[in-house]
C-alpha positions in Angstrom: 12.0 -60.4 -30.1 11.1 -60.3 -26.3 10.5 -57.5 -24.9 10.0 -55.0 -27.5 8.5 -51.6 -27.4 6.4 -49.9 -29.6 8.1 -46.6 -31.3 6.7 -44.4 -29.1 8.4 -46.3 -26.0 5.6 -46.4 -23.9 4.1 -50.5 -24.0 5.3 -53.4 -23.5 4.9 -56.1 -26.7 5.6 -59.1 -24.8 2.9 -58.3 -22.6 0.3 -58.0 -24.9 -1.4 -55.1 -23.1 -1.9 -51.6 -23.4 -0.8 -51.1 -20.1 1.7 -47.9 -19.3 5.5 -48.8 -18.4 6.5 -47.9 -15.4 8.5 -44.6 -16.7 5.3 -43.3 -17.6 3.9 -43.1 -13.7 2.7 -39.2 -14.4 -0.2 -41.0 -17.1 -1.1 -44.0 -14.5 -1.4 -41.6 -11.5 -2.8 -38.2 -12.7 -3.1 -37.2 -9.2 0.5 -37.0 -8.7 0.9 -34.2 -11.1 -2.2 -32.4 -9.4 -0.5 -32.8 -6.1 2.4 -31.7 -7.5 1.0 -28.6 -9.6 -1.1 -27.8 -6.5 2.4 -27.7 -4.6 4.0 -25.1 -6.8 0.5 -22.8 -6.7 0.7 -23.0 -2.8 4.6 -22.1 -2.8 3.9 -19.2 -5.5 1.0 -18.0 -3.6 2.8 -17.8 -0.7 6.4 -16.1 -1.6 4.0 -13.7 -3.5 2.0 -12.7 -0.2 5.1 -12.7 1.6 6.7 -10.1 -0.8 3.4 -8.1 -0.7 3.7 -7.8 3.2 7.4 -6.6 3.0 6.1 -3.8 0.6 3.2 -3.2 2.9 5.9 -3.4 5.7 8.3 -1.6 4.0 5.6 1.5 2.9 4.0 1.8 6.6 7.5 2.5 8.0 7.8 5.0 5.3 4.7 6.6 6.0 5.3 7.1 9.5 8.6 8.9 8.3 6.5 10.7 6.1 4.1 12.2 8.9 6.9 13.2 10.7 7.2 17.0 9.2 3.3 17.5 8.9 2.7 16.6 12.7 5.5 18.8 13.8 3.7 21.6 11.6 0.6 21.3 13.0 1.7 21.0 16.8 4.3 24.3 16.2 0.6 25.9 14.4 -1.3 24.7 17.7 1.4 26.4 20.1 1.8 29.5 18.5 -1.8 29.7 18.2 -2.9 28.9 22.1 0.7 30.6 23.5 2.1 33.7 22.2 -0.6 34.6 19.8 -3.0 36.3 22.3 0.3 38.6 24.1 1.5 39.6 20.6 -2.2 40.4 19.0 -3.3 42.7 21.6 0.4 44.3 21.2 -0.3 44.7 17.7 -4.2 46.0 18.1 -3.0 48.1 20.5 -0.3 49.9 17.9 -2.8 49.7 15.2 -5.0 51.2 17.1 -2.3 54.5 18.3 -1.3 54.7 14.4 -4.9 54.7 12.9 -8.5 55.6 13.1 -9.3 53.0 14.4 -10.9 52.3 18.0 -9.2 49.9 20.1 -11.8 47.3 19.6 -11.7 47.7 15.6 -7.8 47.4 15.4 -8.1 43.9 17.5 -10.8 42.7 15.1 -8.3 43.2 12.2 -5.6 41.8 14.2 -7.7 38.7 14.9 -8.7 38.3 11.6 -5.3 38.5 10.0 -4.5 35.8 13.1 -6.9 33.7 11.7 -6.3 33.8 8.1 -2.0 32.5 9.6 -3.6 30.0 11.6 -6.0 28.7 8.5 -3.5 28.9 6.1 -0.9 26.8 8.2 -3.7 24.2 8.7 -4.1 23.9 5.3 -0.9 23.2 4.4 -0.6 20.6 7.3 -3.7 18.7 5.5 -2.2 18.6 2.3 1.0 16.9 3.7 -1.5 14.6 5.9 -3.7 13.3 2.3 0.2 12.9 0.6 1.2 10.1 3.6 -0.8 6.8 2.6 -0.1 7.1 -1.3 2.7 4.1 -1.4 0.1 2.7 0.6 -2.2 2.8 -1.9 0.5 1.7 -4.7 1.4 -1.4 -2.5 -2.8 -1.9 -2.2 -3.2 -1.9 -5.7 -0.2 -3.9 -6.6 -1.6 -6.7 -4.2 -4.7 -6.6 -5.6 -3.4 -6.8 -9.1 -1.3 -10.0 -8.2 -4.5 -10.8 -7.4 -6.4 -10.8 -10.3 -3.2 -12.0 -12.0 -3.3 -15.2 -9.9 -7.1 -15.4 -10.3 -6.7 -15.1 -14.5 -4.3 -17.9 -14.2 -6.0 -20.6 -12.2 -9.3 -20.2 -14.4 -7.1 -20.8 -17.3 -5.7 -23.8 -16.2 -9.3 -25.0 -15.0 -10.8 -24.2 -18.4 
């Protein structure tokens, strides 16, 4: 019987050795498979960054949409505020001032106050729209960083 193999297929009888076949190069060459292995984990690692900067990509263009309406707020707050807000507050102290007790100087402080408490209240809102812009920013952040991990968990397991 000349060249027999053993059940499992993977020596040669006639040569009298334990030596691997050839169809069984992945056992005499280990470092083929890390090559190979080490391939796949570079190709992974980088579709997986490239999809994490489309997001990131994809959520800064957003935002800028996003900060459209709460920069045209505060810039409309800002002209009102510098422009036609000093013509029509001495207009109303002035009336205030006709139609009350009031001295001419008291009725402006109360115009001016209630000036202030529009202006304040406008800037308020325009900060609350500012904080909302970056959130998918934040998502796409913490999705990166839990890929992250993710990859991390995966090569200490196949180290250990």
């Amino acid at each position: 019987m000349v060249r027999q193999t053993s059940l499992n297929g993977r020596y040669e009888a006639d040569r009298g050795s334990t030596e691997p076949v050839d169809s069984d190069v992945d056992r005499r060459q280990p470092s083929a498979g890390v090559r190979s292995s080490t391939a796949r984990l570079l190709s992974g690692l980088s579709d997986l960054f490239e999809v994490q900067l489309t997001l990131l990509r994809q959520d800064a263009r957003a935002a800028v949409r996003r900060s459209v309406a709460p920069v045209v707020l505060a810039v409309c707050a800002i002209v009102v505020l510098l422009s036609a807000m000093p013509v029509a507050l001495l207009g109303l102290s002035t009336l205030l001032a006709d139609s009350s007790n009031l001295s001419t100087a008291g009725a402006r402080l109360v115009v001016a106050g209630g000036a202030t408490t529009l202006a304040c209240g406008l800037g308020f809102v325009a900060i609350n729209r500012f904080r909302k812009i970056p959130e998918p920013m934040i998502e796409s952040l913490e999705e990166l960083a839990k890929s992250a991990r993710q990859l991390r968990d995966t090569v200490a397991r196949s180290d250990g």
